[in-house]
N, C-alpha and C positions, 0 to 999 in steps of 0.2 A: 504494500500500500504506500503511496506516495507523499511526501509529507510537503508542506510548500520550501522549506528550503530546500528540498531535493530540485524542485523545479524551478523557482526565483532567486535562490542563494541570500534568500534573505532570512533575517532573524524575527522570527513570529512566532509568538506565544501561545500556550493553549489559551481556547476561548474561553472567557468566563461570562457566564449567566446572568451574573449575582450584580444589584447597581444599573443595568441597562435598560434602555430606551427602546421599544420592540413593537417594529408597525410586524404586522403576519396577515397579507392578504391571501386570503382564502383560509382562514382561521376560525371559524365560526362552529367545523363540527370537525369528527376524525382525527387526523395526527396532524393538522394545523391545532387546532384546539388543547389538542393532549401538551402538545409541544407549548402554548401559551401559558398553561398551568404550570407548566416547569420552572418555565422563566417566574411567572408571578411567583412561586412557593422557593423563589430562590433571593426575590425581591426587588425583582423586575417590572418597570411600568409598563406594561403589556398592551395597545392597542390589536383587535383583529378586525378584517374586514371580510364583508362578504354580501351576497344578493339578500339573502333573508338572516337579519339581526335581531329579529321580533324576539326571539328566541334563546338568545343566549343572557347569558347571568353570570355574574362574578369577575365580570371584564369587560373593559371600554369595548366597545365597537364601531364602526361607521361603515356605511352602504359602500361598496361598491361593488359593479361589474368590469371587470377584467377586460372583456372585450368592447368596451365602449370609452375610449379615449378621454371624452367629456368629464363619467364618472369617475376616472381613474384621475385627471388633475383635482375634482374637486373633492376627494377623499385624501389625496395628497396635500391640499392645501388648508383640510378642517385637521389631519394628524399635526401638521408641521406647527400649526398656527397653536395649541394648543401642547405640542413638544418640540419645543424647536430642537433639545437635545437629541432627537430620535437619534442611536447609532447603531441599529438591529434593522435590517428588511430581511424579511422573510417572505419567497414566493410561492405558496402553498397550492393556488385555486389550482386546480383539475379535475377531466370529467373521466369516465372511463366509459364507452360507448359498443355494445358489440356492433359490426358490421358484415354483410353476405359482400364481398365482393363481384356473386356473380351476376348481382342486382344493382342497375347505377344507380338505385334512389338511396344505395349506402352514401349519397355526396352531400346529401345532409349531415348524417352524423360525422365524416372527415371533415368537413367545412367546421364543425362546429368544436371539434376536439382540437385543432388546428388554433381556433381564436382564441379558445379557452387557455390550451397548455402550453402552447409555444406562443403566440402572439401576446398572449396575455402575461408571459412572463416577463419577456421582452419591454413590452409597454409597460411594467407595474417597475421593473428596473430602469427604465428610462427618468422615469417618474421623479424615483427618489436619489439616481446618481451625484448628481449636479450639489444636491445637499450635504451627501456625503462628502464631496470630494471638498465641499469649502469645508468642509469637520477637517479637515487630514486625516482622521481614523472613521473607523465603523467597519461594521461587517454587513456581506450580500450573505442571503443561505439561499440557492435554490433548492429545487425537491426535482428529481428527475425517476427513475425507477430501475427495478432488476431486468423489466418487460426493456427498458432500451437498450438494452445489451444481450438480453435472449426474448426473442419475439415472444409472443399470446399470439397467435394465429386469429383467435377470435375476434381479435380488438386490434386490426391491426394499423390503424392512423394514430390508436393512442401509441405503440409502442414507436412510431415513429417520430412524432414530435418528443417524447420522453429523451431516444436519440438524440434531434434536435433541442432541448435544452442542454443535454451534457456537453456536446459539442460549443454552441455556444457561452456556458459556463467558463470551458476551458479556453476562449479565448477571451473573453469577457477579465478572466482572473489575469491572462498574460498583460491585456493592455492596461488595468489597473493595480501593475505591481510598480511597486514604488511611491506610489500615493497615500498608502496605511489604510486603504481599505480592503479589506482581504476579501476573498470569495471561496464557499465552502458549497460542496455538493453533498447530498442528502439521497441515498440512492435505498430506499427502502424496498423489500422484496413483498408479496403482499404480506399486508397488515389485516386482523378484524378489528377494526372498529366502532363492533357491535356485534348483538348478542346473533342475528341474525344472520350477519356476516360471517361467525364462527362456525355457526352449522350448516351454511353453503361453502365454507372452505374451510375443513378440519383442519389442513394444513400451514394454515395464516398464522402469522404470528402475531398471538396478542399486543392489544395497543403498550399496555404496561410492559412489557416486556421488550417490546423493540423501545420507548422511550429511554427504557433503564439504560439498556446497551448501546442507542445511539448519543445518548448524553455524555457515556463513560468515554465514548472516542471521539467526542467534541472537549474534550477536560484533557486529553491525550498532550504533551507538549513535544514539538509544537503541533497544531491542532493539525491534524491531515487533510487534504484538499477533497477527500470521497469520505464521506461516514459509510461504510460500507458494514453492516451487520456482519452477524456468521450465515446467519440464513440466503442474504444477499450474494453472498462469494461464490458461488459454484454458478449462478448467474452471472454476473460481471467476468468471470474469466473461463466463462466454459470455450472459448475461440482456445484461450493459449492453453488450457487442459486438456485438449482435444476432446471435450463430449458434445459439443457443440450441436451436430448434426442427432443424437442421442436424443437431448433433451428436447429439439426442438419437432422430433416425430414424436413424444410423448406429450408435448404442449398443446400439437395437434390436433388428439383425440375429442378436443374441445370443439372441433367444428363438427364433430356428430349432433351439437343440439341446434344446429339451423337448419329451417325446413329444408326439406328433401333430400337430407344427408343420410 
């Protein structure tokens, strides 16, 4: 696993939790959420944002849509104006979509995973860069997934914009080295984050349990550029493990539940 001075030569510290200023768009429920509670119970002033707010408790929130450039300045300008300290963005929103590729009206749901998880991340770091960069410090986290490095067959626009966030990530971090804003990737494999969730995938690893372990490899010094769980690693390096081709006829089997499979 790569640490940033492996790749910038620079001297960066583990991150700390504890004391910071944390917008987390798409925070509102799941492992944005989980992850907001971390920070707060660490004593962090936690801002999340998200479409529907109606509904959260125990932590600021404010509206916004991700794919609507509008909402995303003026979510950016009600967090800033009431912390200007912000020095936490967190890019959380994502959707996850099945699609039949052998039907073109899946171009809805790629249009729509597309605005959400790549454009949407892009835009929401657009947003708050400019802030950071007069900070001279702060942290980016994005969230990209184990799907962007070993496909889901069934979902496959989400696994490719997930690609396209790490990708971008990684150069996102090249051209902001040197500035004291660092950028951290968040590479979760699935998670349940919910009770419903668990007994549609046995195999998910609970929310508590990936927060514990990906917390522990953000406190790591210095903080490593992939929070890469355990469960996550046989995903992210089934290419240089050679299972690759393995895992991804077993991922598969997942396109027996669309019609006429």
């Amino acid at each position: 696993m790569e640490s940033r001075t492996d790749t910038l030569n620079e001297e960066v510290s583990a991150m700390d939790i504890s004391g910071r200023t944390v917008f987390i768009a798409g925070g509102t429920s799941g492992i944005g959420r989980g992850l907001a509670q971390r920070f707060v119970d660490a004593g962090s002033t936690v801002v999340v944002g998200g479409r529907d707010i109606d509904r959260v408790e125990g932590v600021e929130a404010v509206r916004i849509d991700v794919t609507d450039p509008a909402s995303i300045a003026a979510a950016r300008d009600e967090v800033l104006a009431k912390h200007p300290d912000l020095d936490v963005l967190v890019t959380m929103a994502g959707v996850m979509l099945a699609e039949d590729l052998r039907d073109p009206a899946h171009i809805a749901q790629a249009e729509t995973t597309i605005a959400v998880n790549l454009l949407g991340t892009i835009r929401v770091i657009d947003a708050f860069t400019p802030h950071l960069l007069a900070r001279g410090a702060g942290d980016i986290i994005t969230v990209s997934s184990g799907i962007g490095f070993m496909p889901f067959p069934l979902m496959p626009t989400y696994g490719a914009t997930k690609a396209g966030v790490h990708s971008y990530t990684e150069s996102l971090r090249a051209q902001l080295a040197g500035t004291g804003v660092n950028v951290t990737e968040l590479i979760p494999p699935a998670v349940a984050t919910s009770d419903q969730q668990a007994k549609l995938n046995p195999a998910a690893l609970p929310l508590d349990g990936y927060l514990a372990e990906a917390l522990s490899l953000l406190a790591q010094d210095p903080t490593p550029n992939e929070i890469i769980v355990e469960r996550a690693l046989p995903l992210r390096w089934a290419e240089r493990d050679g299972t690759y081709a393995q895992l991804l006829a077993r991922r598969s089997e997942s396109l027996k539940t669309l019609p006429g499979r």
